[in-house]
N, C-alpha and C positions, 0 to 999 in steps of 0.2 A: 206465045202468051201475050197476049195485045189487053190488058184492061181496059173495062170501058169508062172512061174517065168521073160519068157523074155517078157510080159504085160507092159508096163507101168505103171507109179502110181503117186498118189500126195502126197508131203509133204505138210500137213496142221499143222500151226503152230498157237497153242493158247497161247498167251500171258494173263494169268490170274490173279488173285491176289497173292495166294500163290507161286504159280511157271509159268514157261514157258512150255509147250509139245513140241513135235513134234511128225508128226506121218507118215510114211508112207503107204498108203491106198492103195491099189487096186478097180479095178472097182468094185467088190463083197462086197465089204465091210470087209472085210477078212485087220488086219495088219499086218505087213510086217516087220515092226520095230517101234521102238519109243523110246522115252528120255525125261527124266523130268530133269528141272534145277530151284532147287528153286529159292525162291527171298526171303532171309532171311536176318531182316524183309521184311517183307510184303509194310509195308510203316516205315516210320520215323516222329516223330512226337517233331517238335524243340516247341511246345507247347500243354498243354493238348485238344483233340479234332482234331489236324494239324493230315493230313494224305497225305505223300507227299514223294519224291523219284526220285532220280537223272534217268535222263533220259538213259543215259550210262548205268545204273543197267541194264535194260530190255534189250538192245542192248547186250550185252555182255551175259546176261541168254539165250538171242533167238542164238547166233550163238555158243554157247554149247550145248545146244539141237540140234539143226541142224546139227549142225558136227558128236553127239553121236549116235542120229538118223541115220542118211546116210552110219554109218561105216559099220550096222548090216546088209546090203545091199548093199555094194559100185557101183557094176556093174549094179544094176536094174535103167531101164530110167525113171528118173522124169520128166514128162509133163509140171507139171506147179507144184508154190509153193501159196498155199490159205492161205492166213490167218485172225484172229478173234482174238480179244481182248479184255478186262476187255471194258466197258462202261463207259459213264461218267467220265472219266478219260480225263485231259487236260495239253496242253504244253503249252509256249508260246514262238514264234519264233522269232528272226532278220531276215532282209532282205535276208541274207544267207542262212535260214532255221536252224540256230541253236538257239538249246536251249537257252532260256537267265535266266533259273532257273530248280527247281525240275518238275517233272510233280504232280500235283493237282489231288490227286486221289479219288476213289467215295466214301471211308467212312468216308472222310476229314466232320466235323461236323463245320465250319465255316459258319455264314452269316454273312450279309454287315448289319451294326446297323443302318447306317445313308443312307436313299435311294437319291439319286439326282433327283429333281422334273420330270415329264414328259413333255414335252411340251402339250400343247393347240390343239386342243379341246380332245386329249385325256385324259387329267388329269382328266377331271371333269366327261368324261365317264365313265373312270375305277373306278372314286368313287362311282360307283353304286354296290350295291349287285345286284346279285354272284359275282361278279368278282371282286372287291378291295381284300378282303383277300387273295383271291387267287394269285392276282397279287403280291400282297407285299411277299404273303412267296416265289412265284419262284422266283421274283427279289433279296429276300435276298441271294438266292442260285446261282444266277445266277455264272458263273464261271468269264466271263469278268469284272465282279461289285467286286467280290471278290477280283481277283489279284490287280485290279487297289487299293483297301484299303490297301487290308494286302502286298502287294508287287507293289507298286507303282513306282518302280525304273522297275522294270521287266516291266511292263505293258506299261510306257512310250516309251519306246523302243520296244515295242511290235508290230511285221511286220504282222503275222497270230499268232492266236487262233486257235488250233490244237487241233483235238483227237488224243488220243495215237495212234489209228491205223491209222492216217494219218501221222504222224511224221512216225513212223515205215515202213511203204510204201513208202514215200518219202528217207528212210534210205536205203531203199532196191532197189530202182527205180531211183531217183532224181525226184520225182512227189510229192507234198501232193496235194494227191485226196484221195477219202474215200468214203466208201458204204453210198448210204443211207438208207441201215439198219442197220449204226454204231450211229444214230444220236437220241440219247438218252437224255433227261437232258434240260437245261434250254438255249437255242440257239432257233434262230426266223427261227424255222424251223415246216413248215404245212404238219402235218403226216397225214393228210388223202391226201392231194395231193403227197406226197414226194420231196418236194422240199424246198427250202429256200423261203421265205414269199418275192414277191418281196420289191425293193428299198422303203422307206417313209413309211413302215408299224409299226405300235406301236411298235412291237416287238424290231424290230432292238433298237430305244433307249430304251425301258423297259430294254433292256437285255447289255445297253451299247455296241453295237458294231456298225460297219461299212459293208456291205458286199463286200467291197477289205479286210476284216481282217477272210473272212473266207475260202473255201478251195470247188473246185469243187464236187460235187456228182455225181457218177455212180453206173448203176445198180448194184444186188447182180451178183455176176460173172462173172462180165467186168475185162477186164486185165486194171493194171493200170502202166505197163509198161513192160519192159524184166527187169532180177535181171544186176546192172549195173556192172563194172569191180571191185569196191571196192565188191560194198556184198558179189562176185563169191568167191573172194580172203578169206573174211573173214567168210565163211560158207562152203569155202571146194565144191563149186559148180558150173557146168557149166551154160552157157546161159539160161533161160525160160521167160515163161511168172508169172507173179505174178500177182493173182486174189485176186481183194478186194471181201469178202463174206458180211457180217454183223456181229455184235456186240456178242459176249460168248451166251449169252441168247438165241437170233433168232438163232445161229447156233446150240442150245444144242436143241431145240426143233426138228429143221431137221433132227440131228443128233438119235433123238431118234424117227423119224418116226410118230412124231407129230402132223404133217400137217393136219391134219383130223378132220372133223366137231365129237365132242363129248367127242375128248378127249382131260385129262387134263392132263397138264403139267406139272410136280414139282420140279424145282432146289432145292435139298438141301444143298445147299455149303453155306460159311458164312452168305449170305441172303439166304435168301429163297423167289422166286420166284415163281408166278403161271400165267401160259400161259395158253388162248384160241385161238385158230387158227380158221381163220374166211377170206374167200374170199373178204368183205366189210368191211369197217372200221365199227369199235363200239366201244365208248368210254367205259374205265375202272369205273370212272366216273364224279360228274361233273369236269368238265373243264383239264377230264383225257383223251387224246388222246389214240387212239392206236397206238403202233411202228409199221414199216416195216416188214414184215417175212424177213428170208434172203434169199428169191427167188423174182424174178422179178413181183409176183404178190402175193398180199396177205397179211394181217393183223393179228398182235399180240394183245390180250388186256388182259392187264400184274397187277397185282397184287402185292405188293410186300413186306416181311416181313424183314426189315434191323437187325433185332436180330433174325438170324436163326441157323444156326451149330455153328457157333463162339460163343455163349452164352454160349452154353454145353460144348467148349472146353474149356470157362474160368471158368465153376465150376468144372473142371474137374482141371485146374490148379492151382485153389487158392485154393481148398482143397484137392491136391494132395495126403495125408496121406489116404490112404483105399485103396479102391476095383478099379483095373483098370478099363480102356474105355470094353473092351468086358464084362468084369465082371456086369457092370452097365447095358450093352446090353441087356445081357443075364437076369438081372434083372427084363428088362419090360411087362416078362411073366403076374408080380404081379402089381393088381392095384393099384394106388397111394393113397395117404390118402387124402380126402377128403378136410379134414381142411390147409391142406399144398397148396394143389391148389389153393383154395378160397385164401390164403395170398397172393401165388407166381402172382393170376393173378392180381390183385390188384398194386403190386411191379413193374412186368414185364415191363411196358411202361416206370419207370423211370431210368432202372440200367445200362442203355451206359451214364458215364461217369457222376452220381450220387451220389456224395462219403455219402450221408445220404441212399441213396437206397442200398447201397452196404454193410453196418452199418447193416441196418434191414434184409440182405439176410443172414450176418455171425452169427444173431442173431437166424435166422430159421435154419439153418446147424447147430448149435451149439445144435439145441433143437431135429433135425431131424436126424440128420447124412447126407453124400453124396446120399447114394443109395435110399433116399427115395426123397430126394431136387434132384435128376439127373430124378427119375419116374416124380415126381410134375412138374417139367419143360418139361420137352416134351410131359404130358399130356396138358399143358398150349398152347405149340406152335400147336399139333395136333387139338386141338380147333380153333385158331384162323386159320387155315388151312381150315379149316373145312367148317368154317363161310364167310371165302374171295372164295372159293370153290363153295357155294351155290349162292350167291350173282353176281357172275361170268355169271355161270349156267342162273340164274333169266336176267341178262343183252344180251345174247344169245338166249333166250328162247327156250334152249336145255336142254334135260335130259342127262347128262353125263354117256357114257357107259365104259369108263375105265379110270388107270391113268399111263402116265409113267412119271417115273421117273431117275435124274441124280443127280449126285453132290457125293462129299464125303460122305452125309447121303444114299444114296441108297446102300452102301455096307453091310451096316448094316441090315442083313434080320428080327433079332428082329422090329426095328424099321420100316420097311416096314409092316411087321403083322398088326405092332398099327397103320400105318396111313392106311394099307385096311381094319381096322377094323374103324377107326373113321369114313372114307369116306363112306364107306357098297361098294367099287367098288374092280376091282381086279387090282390090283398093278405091275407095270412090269419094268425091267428096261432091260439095252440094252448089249452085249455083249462086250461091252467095257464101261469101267467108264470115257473114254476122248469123252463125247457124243458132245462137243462145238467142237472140232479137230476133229469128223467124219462128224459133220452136216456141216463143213467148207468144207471137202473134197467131200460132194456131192453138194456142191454148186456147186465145181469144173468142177465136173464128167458132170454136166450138162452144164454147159459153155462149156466143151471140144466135148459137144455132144456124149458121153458113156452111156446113157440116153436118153430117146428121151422126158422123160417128169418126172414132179415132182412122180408122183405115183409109178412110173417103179423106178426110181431113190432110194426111200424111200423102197419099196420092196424089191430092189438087194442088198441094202448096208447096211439096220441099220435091225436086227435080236433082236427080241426080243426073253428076257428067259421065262421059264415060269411063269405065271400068280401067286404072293400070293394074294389068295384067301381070302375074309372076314369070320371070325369067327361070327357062331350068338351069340356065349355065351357073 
């Protein structure tokens, strides 16, 4: 893959949790340059469970990136800038468009305790099973029900309800509009049709809003403006078009060439994610929709593990005394013990933010050591991988022929071994680990028509390494 230099190319910018990317792409898939700017922390938390983050942090990380990005290349023509962002992640705006607090982000562990009744004749519907529990736990979660509790002054004054990547867009454009394959989370939006549920549907009160308090949707790779005179200025950049793609997720999966009936998908970054790609909607399950792919046609049905890598990095940092992260790696040649498992998985669903689960984990480290409590845990998550894998599978009624994989965790070749040994599949991941920044950039490539279609697209740009392979032993 040799670009020819005076090509065009896109900067796709991922705004994520840990940090911001940029990345300069070519049509081949081949980059060109790139820059990371963290976001340390990640969030801020002014109480235990708050996951939350001044909106200016990410502004100011994305046009660091951008600038680092574009040096390593000043003279090559950028087409257009794509971008893709953390999920689930919310602002809340004034009439201005500016912030009126932190942005509300997705590991924020907040629900609303006291729900405000529904009106008539839905109340008495939703009280029916399925759907009362269901209902009560998205409403607790809901993000417009939240602010108006826990930030009630914000909320009052509150003009639009933004996702991050629609703030960021409007930052970039003077537009909040947004993909809607960024529309993830607890908002009266109907993902098999892609759209906002019209006016007077349950939703909009279940979830406390208005639809003047929400934000246009457009397709995956609709431009949602030219970059305006501030952004140029403040990213070091001439005139283009800015293309909303979809959400980190939908774009890691394009990104890694996904798109395809049978195979599975596996973010290992703080959560852990699992994607099926599917032409039709098909719920996750009950009363689990499927998301948007981040192309103009086609369905995600998403699985999702919220103690995924970030677990292992916190045993890694509370018992920081022993054997490093590669040393642990390189560990997982050896099976785990048996009896530590059986504790660990028992434990495992209570230890985000558990200080009695946290008690009995120091009591097993104390008794086990790290290297054998760092085996015992990710044979625990490779299970539960495992188990949301088949169950996928069974919802599909496909037999899965392979798995790619992205995230932080897929660097890790040890840990690739044990998950294409738990899976029996062969295991692949992509020639770059910024798979949500590449799968953004062929949203692009497709919009700009450098692709005549998803398959071609997916072909030219995302290159898989080679396959680890399942051990029988």
């Amino acid at each position: 893959m040799v670009p020819v230099m005076a090509d065009p190319v896109i900067l796709a910018v991922d705004v994520g949790t840990q940090s911001v990317r940029a990345l300069l792409v070519a049509a081949n898939g081949e980059i060109l340059g790139q820059a990371k700017e963290p976001l340390s922390p990640p969030y801020l938390s002014e109480y235990p469970g708050w996951a939350e983050l001044p909106a200016e942090r990410f502004w100011q990380a994305l046009c660091h990136a951008v600038r680092a990005a574009r040096a390593q290349h000043p003279s090559t023509l950028v087409a257009a800038l794509a971008l893709t962002t953390q999920r689930n992640s919310y602002l809340a705006l004034d009439a201005k468009g500016v912030p009126l607090g932190p942005a509300l982000l997705w590991p924020d562990q907040r629900q609303v305790p006291s729900l405000p009744p529904l009106p008539q004749p839905w109340r008495a519907l939703l009280a029916l099973p399925p759907w009362h529990q269901r209902v009560v736990e998205a409403r607790r979660k809901a993000p417009a029900l939240r602010l108006a509790h826990y930030r009630p002054k914000q909320w009052q004054r509150c003009h639009t309800l933004a996702t991050l990547s629609a703030y960021l867009t409007q930052r970039l454009t003077g537009r909040c509009v947004d993909s809607l394959a960024s529309q993830v989370g607890y908002l009266p939006f109907n993902y098999h049709q892609k759209t906002w549920y019209p006016q007077g549907h349950w939703r909009w009160a279940a979830f406390g809003l208005h639809p003047d308090q929400l934000y246009p949707l457009l397709p995956p790779g609709s431009e949602a403006g030219t970059l305006n005179v501030p952004s140029q200025q403040a990213l070091g950049l001439t005139p283009m078009p800015v293309l909303v793609t979809g959400g980190d997720k939908a774009c890691e999966v394009l990104g890694c060439g996904g798109q395809h009936r049978g195979v599975l998908n596996i973010s290992l970054g703080s959560a852990i994610s699992l994607n099926l790609y599917s032409p039709d909607p098909i719920n996750a399950g009950l009363l689990m929709p499927p998301y948007p792919a981040a192309t103009p046609e086609g369905f995600l049905t998403e699985r999702l593990l919220p103690q995924g890598m970030a677990m292992l990095d916190q045993l890694i940092q509370r018992y920081s005394v022993g054997p490093g992260q590669a040393s642990l790696q390189a560990g997982l040649v050896h099976p785990p013990a048996a009896a530590l498992v059986e504790s660990l998985r028992a434990l495992w669903p209570r230890l985000a933010g558990d200080d009695a689960a946290m008690a009995e984990l120091d009591s097993l480290h104390h008794q086990w050591g790290l290297a054998a409590l760092y085996r015992a845990a990710v044979a625990v998550i490779l299970e539960t991988i495992q188990t949301q894998a088949q169950q996928l599978a069974r919802r599909h009624r496909i037999v899965l022929s392979h798995c790619r994989v992205a995230g932080g965790g897929s660097r890790s070749l040890p840990l690739l071994q044990c998950l294409a040994n738990h899976l029996n599949l062969p295991v692949q991941r992509m020639h770059t680990n910024e798979a949500s920044a590449l799968g953004a950039a062929v949203c692009g490539a497709l919009a700009l028509g450098w692709h005549p279609d998803v398959e071609s697209a997916q072909q030219a740009m995302c290159h898989p390494q080679a396959a680890v392979l399942p051990h029988s032993d």
